[in-house]
N, C-alpha and C positions, 0 to 999 in steps of 0.2 A: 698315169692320171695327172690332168695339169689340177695344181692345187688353187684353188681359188673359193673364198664362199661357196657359189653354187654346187661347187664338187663334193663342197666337202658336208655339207646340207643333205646332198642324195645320199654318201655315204653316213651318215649317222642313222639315215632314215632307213639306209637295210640293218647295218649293224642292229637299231632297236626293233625291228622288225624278226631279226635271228632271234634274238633274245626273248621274246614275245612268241614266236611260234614255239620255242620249246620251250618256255613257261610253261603253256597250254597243252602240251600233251605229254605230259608227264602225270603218273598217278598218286600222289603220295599216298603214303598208309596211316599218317597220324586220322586220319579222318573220320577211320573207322573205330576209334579207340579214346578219341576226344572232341573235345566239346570248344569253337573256336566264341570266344568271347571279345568282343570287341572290349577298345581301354580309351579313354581320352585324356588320360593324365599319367604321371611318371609312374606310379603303382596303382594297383587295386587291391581293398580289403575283400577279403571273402568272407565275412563274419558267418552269411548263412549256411556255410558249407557244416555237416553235421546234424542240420535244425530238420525236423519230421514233421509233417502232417498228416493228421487220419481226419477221416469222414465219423461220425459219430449221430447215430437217431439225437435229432433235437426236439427235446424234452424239456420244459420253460426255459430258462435264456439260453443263449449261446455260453458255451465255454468257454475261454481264451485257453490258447495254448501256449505256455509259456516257453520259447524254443531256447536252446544254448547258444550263444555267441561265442564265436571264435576271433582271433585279432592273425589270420593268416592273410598272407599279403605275396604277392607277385610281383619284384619290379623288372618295370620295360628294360631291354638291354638293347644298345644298337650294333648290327654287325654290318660286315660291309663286305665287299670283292672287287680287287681294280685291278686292272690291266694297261699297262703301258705298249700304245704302239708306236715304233721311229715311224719320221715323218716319210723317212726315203722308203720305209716299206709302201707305203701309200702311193707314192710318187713313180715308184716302179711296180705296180698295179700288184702288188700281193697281200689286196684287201682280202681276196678271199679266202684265203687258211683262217684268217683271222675273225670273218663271219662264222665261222665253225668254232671259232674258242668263246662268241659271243652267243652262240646257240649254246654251248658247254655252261658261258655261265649262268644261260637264261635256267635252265635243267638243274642244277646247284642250289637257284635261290629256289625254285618248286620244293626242293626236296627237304631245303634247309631244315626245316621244321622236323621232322625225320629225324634228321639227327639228334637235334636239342632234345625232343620228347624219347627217346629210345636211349639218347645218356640218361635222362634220369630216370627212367624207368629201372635200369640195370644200378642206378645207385639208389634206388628204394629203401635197401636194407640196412640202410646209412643215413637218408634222409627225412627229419622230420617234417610230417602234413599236419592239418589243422587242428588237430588233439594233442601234440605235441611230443606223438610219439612218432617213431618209426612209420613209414606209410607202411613199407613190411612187417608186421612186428608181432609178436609172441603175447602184451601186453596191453592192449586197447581198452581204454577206459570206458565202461556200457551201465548204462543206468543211473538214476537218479542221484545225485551231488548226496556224497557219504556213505551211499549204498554201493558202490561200482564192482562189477566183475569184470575181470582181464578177458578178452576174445583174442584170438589169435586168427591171422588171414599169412601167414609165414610158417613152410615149415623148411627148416635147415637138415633134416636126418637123410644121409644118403651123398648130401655132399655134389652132388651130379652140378650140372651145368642147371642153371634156373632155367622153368618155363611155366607162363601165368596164362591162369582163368580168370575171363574178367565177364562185367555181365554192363553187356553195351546198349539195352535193351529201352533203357527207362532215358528222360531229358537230360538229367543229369548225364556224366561220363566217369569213369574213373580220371581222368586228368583231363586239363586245362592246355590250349591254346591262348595266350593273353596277345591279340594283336593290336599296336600303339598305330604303327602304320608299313602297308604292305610294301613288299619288293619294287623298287623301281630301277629302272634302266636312266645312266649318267651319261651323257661324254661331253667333255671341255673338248673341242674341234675349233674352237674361235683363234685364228692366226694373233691375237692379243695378247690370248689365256698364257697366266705365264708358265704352263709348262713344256708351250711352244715353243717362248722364247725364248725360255732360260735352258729348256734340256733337248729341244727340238723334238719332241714326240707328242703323239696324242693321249690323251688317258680318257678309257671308258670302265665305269664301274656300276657296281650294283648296290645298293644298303635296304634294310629293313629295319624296322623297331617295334621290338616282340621279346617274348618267354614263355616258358612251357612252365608249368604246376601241374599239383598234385589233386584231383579231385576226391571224390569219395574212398577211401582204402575198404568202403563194406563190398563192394562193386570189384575186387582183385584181388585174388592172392596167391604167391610164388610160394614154389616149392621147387627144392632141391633133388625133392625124392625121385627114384627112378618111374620115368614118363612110363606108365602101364595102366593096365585097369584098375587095379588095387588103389595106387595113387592119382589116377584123375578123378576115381570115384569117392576118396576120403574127402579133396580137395572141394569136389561139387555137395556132399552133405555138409560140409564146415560154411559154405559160403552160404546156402539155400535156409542154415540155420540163423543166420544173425540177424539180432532184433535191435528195434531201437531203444531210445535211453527209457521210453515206457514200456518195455517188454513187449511190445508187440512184433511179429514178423516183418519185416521188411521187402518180402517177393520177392529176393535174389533170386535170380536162374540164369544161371551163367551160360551163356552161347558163343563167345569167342576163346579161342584157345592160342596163346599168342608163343612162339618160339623163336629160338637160334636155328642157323642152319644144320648144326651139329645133332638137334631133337627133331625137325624134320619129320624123317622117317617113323619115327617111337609116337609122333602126336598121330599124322594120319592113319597111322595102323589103331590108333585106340579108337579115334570117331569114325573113319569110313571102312575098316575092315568088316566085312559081313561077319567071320566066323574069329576064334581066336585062334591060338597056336594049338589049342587041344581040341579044336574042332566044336565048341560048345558056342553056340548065338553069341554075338558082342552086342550086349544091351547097350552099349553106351554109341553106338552107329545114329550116324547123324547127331548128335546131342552138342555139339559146335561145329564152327566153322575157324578152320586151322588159317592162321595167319603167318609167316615166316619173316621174318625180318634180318636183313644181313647184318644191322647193327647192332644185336644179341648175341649174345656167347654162345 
């Protein structure tokens, strides 16, 4: 390829073009599990996160409902992806391997998300959400300021590799997508740019500015215990029970069942096996939809 502007104008236009087509046809999984929130500044408070609303017969005035505020906060993080290419790879026409590593990084920034949401998911039982405990945790503070009882959405007995129910059903999500600004495709190609002229290659890359959070912990909870019926069905009355800080029920009905590849196996034999191993009806058939994630234990 002779190097000249024009040339190198066509070649930036397929490079971002690779990049773009496998953006777009990649599926990621945070999607189905969270909730993408637009950001326009370097954090957002989530105060509301916790706060409940009920319908109530109005009977002379309105009631105000006094909700709890939280001071949880998400800040934006920026990441990046770049690639250096020699100029002589250009010049001796083998742009094209290198459209394939730019479709690779288009498929990377798609997924990115993926991975930031699924680390912290997996550090749950370590990470404080907007009550200030544990999003996993044994101890959840519920009900009215000096009244509180502990709830638990965690349980650690059994030791197994963790796999969570979550209930994805309602606007809310269990966690948070915080997007500041989406993935874009870079390249410095200008014969000026100095990493032309000082190191003679071209550099193309990718950045975004985002974080993942923690939404409602009522909406999830891990358990270590072994993946069966015994324990998907403790896990589904523990979650179906929790109420808000005015004791009322909150609707939990959990329909995603979120795993490693290592529980696989153990989740869809609970929800899609007709019978069980003793041959008795599996009441819990169809009662979620099994989700597998590679970046889970």
């Amino acid at each position: 390829m002779i190097i000249n502007p024009s040339s190198l104008a066509l070649l930036k236009q397929a490079f971002n073009a690779a990049f773009k087509g496998a953006f777009g046809s990649v599926n990621p999984l945070w999607d189905k599990i969270a909730m993408r929130v637009p950001s326009s500044t370097g954090e957002e408070v989530y105060g509301w996160l916790g706060a409940n609303t009920k319908f109530r017969e109005w009977v002379g005035e309105r009631v105000y409902q006094n909700l709890k505020t939280h001071g949880y906060t998400i800040k934006n993080k920026t990441f990046e992806s770049t690639v250096a290419v020699p100029r002589e790879s250009i010049e001796d026409d083998q742009y094209g391997m290198y459209a394939t590593l730019m479709a690779q990084m288009g498929q990377d920034a798609k997924l990115h998300p993926d991975e930031l949401l699924f680390g912290l998911i997996a550090l749950g039982v370590s990470t404080t959400c907007y009550d200030g405990q544990y999003f996993f945790d044994t101890d959840h503070p519920v009900g009215a300021q000096g009244a509180e009882v502990s709830v638990s959405n965690y349980t650690s007995a059994g030791g197994n590799n963790p796999w969570y129910l979550l209930d994805t059903s309602k606007i809310l999500k269990p966690f948070i997508l915080q997007m500041r600004r989406d993935y874009a495709f870079i390249a410095k190609t200008n014969l000026a740019d100095e990493n032309v002229f000082q190191k003679n290659e071209f550099v193309f890359g990718s950045d975004g500015r985002l974080n993942v959070g923690f939404g409602l912990w009522q909406q999830a909870y891990c358990s270590k215990a072994s993946l069966d019926s015994a324990g998907y069905g403790a896990a589904r009355v523990a979650m179906m029970a929790f109420k808000s800080d005015a004791g009322k029920p909150l609707g939990i009905m959990p329909n995603l069942l979120l795993v490693g590849p290592s529980n696989e196996a153990a989740a869809l034999n609970v929800v899609t096996a007709e019978r069980l191993a003793n041959g008795a009806t599996n009441i819990y058939r169809n009662s979620a939809t099994v989700v597998t994630c590679p970046w889970l234990p």
